[in-house]
VEXMARKOL-583906 format. One line per 3 residues: number of its first residue (from 1); their letters; for each residue x, y, z of C-alpha. Coordinates in steps of 0.25 Angstrom, whole numbers, plus 2048, in hexadecimal, padded with zeros to 3 digits. Example, Ala and Ser with C-alpha at 12.3 -4.5 7.8 and 13.67 -1.06 7.14 Angstrom:
<keses>
1) AS) 831/7EE/81F | 837/7FC/81D;
</keses>
This chain:
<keses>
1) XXX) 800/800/800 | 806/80F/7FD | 803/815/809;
4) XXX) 810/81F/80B | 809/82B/807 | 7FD/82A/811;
7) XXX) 7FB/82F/81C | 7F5/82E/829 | 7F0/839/833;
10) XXX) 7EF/831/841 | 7E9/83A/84C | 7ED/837/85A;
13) XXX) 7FC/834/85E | 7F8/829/869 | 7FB/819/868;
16) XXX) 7F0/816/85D | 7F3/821/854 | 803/81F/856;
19) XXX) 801/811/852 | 7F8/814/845 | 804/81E/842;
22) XXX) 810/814/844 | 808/807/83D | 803/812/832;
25) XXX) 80F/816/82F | 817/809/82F | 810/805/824;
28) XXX) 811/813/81B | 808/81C/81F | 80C/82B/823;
31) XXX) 806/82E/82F | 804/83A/837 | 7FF/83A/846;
34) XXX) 7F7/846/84C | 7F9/848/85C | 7F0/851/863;
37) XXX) 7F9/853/86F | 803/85A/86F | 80F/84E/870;
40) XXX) 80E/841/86C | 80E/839/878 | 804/830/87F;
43) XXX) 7FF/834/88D | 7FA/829/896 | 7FD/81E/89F;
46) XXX) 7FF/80F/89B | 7F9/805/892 | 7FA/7F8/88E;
49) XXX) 7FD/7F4/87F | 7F7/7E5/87D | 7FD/7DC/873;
52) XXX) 7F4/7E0/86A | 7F8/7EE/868 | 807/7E8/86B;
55) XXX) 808/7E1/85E | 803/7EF/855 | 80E/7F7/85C;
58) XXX) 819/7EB/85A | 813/7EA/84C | 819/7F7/84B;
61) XXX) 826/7F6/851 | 824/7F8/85E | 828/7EE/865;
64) XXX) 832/7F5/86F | 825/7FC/874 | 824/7F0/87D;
67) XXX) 830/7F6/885 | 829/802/88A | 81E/7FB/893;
70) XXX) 81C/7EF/899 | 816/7E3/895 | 80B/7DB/89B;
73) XXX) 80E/7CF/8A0 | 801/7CB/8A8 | 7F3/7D2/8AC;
76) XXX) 7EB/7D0/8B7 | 7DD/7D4/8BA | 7D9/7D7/8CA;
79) XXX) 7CF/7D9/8D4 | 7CF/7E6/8DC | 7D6/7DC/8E7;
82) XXX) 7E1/7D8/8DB | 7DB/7CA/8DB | 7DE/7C7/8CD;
85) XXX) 7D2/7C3/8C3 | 7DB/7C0/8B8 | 7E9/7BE/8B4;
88) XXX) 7F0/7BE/8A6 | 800/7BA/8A1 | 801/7C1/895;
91) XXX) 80A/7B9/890 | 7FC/7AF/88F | 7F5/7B9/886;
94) XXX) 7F3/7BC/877 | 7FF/7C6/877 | 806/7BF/869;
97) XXX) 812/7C7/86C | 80F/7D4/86F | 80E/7D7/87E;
100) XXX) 804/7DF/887 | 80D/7EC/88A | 80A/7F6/895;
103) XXX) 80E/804/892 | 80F/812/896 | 807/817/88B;
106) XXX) 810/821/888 | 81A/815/885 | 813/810/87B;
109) XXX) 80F/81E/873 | 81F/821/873 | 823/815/86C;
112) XXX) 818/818/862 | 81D/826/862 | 82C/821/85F;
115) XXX) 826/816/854 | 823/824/84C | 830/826/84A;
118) XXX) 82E/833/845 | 829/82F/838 | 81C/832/83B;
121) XXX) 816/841/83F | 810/843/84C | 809/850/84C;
124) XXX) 806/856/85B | 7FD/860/860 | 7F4/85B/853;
127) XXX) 7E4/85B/859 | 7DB/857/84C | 7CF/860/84A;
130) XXX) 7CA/858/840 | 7CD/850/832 | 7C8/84E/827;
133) XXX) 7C8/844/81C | 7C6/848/80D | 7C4/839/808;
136) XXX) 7D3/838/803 | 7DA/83E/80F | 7D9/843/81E;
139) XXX) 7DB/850/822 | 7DD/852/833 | 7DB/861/837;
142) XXX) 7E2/864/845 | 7DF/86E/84E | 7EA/875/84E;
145) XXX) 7E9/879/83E | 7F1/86D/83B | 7EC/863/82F;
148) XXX) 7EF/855/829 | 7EB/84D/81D | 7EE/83D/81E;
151) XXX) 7E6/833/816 | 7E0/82D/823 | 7DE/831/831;
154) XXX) 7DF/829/83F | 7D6/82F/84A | 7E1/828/855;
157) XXX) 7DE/835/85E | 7D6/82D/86A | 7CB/82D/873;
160) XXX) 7C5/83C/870 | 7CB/83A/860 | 7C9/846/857;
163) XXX) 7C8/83D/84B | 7BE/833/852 | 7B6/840/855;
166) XXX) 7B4/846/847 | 7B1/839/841 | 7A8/834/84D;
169) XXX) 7A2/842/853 | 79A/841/85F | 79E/835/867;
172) XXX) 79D/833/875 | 7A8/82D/87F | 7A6/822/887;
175) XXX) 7AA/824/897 | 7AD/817/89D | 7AB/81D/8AB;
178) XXX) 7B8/81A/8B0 | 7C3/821/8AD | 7D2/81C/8AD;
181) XXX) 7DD/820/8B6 | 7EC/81C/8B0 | 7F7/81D/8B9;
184) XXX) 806/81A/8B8 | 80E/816/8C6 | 81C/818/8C3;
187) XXX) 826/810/8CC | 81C/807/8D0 | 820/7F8/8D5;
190) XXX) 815/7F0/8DC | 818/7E0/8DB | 809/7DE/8D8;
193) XXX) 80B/7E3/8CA | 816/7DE/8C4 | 81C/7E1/8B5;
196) XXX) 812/7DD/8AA | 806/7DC/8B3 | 7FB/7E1/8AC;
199) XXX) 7EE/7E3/8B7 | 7E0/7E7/8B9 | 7D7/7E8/8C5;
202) XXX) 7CA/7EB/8C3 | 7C1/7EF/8D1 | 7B3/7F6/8D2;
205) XXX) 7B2/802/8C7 | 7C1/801/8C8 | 7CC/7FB/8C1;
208) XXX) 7DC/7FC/8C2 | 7E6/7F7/8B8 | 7F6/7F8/8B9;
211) XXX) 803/7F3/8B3 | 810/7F7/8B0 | 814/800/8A4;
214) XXX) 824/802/8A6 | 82B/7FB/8B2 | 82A/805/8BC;
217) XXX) 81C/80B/8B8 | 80D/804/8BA | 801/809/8B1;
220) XXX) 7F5/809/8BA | 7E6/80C/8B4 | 7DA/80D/8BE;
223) XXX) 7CA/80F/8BB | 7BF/814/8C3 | 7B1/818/8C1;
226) XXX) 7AF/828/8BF | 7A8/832/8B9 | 7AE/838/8AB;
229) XXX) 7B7/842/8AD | 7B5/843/8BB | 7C2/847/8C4;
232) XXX) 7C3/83C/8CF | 7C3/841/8DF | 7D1/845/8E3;
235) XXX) 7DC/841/8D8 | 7DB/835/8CE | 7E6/82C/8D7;
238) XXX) 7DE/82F/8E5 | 7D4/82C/8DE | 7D9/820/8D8;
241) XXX) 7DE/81C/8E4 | 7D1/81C/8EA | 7CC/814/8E1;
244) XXX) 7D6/809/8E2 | 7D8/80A/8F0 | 7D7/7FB/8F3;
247) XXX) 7DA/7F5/8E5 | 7E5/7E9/8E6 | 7F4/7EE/8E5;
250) XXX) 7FB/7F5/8DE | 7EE/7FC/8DA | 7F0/808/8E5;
253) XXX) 7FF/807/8E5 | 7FE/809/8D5 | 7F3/815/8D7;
256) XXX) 7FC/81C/8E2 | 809/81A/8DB | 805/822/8D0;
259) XXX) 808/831/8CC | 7FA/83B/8CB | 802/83E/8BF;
262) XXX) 803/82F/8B9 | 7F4/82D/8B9 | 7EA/832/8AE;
265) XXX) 7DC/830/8AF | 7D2/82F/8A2 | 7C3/82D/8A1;
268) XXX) 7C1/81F/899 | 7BA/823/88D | 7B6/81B/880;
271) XXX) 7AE/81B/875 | 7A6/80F/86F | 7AA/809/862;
274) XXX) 7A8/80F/854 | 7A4/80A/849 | 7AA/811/83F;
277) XXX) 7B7/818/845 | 7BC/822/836 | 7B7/826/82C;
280) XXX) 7BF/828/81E | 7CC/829/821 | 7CD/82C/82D;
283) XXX) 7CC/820/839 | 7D0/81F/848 | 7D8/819/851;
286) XXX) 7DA/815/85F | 7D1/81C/86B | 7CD/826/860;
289) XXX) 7C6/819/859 | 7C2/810/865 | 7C5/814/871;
292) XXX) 7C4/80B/87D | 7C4/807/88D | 7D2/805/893;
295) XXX) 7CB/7F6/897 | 7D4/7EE/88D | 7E0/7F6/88A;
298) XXX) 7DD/7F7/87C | 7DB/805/879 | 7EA/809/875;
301) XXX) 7EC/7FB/86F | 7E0/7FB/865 | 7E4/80A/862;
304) XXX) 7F2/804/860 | 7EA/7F7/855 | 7E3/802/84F;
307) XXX) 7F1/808/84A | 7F6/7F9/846 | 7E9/7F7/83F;
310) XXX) 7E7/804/838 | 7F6/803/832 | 7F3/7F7/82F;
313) XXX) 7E7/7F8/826 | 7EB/805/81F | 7F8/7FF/818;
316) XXX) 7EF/7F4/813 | 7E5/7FE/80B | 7E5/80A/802;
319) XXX) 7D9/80D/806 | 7D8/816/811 | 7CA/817/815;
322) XXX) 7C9/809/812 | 7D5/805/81A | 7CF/80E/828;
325) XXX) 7C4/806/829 | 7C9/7FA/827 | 7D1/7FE/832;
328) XXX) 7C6/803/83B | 7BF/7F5/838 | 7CB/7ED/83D;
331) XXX) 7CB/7F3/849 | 7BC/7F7/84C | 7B9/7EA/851;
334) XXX) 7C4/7E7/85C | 7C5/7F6/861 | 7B7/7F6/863;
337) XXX) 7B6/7E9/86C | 7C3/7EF/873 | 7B8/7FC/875;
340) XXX) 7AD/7F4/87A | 7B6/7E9/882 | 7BE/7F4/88A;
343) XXX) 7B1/7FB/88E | 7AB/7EF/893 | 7B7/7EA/89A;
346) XXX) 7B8/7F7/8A0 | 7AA/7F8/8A5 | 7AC/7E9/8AD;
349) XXX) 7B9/7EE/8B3 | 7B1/7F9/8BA | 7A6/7F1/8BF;
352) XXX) 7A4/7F5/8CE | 799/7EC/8D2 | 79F/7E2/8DD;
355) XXX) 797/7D7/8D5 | 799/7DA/8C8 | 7AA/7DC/8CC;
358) XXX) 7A8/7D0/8D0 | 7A2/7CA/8C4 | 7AE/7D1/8BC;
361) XXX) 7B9/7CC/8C4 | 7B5/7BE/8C2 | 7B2/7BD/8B5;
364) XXX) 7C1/7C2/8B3 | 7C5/7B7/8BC | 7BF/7AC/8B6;
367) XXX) 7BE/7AF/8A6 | 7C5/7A3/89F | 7D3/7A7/89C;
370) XXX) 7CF/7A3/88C | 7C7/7AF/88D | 7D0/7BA/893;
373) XXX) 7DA/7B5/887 | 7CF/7B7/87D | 7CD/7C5/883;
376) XXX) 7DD/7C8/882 | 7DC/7C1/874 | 7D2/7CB/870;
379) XXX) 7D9/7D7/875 | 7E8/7D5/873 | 7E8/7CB/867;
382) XXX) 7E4/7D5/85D | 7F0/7D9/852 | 7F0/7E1/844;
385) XXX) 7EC/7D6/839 | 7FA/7D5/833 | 7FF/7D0/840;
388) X) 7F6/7C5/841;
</keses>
């Protein structure tokens, strides 16, 4: 396919559209990237990178990435006491090579950053005000008088996407009344969280997970039930601290090791899934396409497909249009189980209701082990087409 003289406009610097603009341009497109704020760097806590996301980024020639986090090893789900309801060795799961990594997310966004190897633009400061497609081109109109023409666009600018905005007008965000606190304790040893020990611990209208994302630094995430956009009594870790008061160890020990400064709260928001995500030739990509609960840790990792996929597609097709859809209609179907999956697991997790905790814990407890594979099958066996 001759595809060295077109061009793609991605709009959003974060991991999916850095991805989309590494794969692209690994298989001759010219690609420009369009970053709202004012330097290309991903704010945030930790994440974790399943295998399914893994492979994309080694597909790429990132396999050094692994260095920079720490890789799961086993993962645990608890009881407010820490009685554990279930327990997984990694190495038993459907990894096919490519590990479960735990990263500071900033870990991951400079590896991508360096993969660009200048060879690709990044433009900073660049808001979009609004595009528009001609039927043989794209032009993105900035909102500080700056202008770009490409022959396809990528909506990869997330949850509140400005592309997503002027093709679906209107749309409403879904709170999942909880937000979610991420901390990161920084020297922090406790001997019952060990190196590659991925946990969960799941209470009444509260939940708790942890793991280590360098040697000497813990990612922590916590949930509660409040009121959108509410400021908590006294500050988020008293109030934190409150809340997890009698949880198992190192949960209070994890809260009160950590910095005021190391903790960011954000409301859990989502939208459902579409049905048509672009239009012409323009599509989207990531959050700004299907954005979804934390419950399965998939929301950077099917951003990070959507970039395999849509490189992918493009350098088998002349046909632009024709090629966007195609990609919109390999990954419609999985992002919007990951939608739907995330919020209902995040809805069980917050049960309060001493029976129906009950009712949860032990159906975790006694589900057959075939199906907790199946379930990991489903979310980390995924791989781009040409890998299989």
């Amino acid at each position: 396919m001759h595809t060295a003289k077109r061009k793609a406009l991605i709009i959003g610097g974060g991991l999916g559209g850095l991805t989309a603009a590494i794969a692209l341009h690994q298989r001759g497109w010219r690609v420009e990237v369009f970053e709202q704020a004012p330097q290309l760097r991903e704010v945030g806590s930790g994440l974790m990178l399943s295998p399914n996301a893994m492979r994309v980024l080694f597909g790429l020639g990132l396999r050094h990435v692994v260095e920079r986090g720490v890789e799961v090893t086993q993962a645990e789900m608890c009881t407010w006491r820490g009685s554990a309801l279930m327990k997984e060795r990694v190495e038993e799961l459907p990894c096919e090579g490519a590990p479960p990594v735990l990263f500071h997310r900033a870990a991951v966004h400079g590896a991508l950053n360096e993969a660009l190897g200048g060879e690709i633009p990044v433009h900073l400061g660049a808001r979009l005000a609004r595009f528009e497609d001609n039927g043989a081109g794209v032009v993105a109109y900035f909102e500080d008088g700056r202008e770009a023409r490409g022959e396809l666009l990528v909506g990869a600018d997330g949850l509140r996407s400005a592309v997503r905005a002027q093709l679906h007008p209107g749309e409403p965000l879904r709170y999942a009344g909880h937000p979610c606190w991420r901390g990161l304790a920084r020297g922090f040893e406790h001997p019952g969280l060990p190196r590659g020990m991925l946990r969960e611990t799941q209470g009444r209208g509260a939940r708790f997970g942890m793991g280590h994302v360098r040697e000497d630094v813990v990612y922590w995430w916590a949930t509660a039930d409040w009121p959108q956009g509410q400021p908590v009594p006294g500050s988020d870790k008293a109030f934190l601290q409150g809340i997890f008061r009698t949880a198992h160890a190192p949960i209070p020990q994890l809260i009160a090791a950590t910095d005021e400064a190391d903790l960011l709260r954000n409301d859990l928001l989502d939208r459902p899934p579409l049905e048509q995500w672009g239009r012409g030739r323009v599509t989207l990509l990531g959050d700004a396409a299907h954005p979804m609960m934390p419950n399965l840790g998939q929301g950077a990792c099917s951003a990070i497909e959507d970039g395999g996929v849509l490189a992918q597609v493009l350098s088998g097709t002349e046909d632009i249009e024709r090629g966007l859809r195609d990609y919109e209609a390999r990954r419609r179907e999985r992002t919007a189980w990951l939608q739907r999956t995330s919020w209902r697991f995040g809805v069980i997790g917050q049960w309060k209701h001493p029976l129906a905790v009950w009712m949860r814990e032990q159906s975790i407890r006694l589900a057959p082990a075939h199906v907790m594979r199946r379930q990991y099958e489903q979310l980390w066996g995924w791989r781009l087409e040409t890998d299989r």
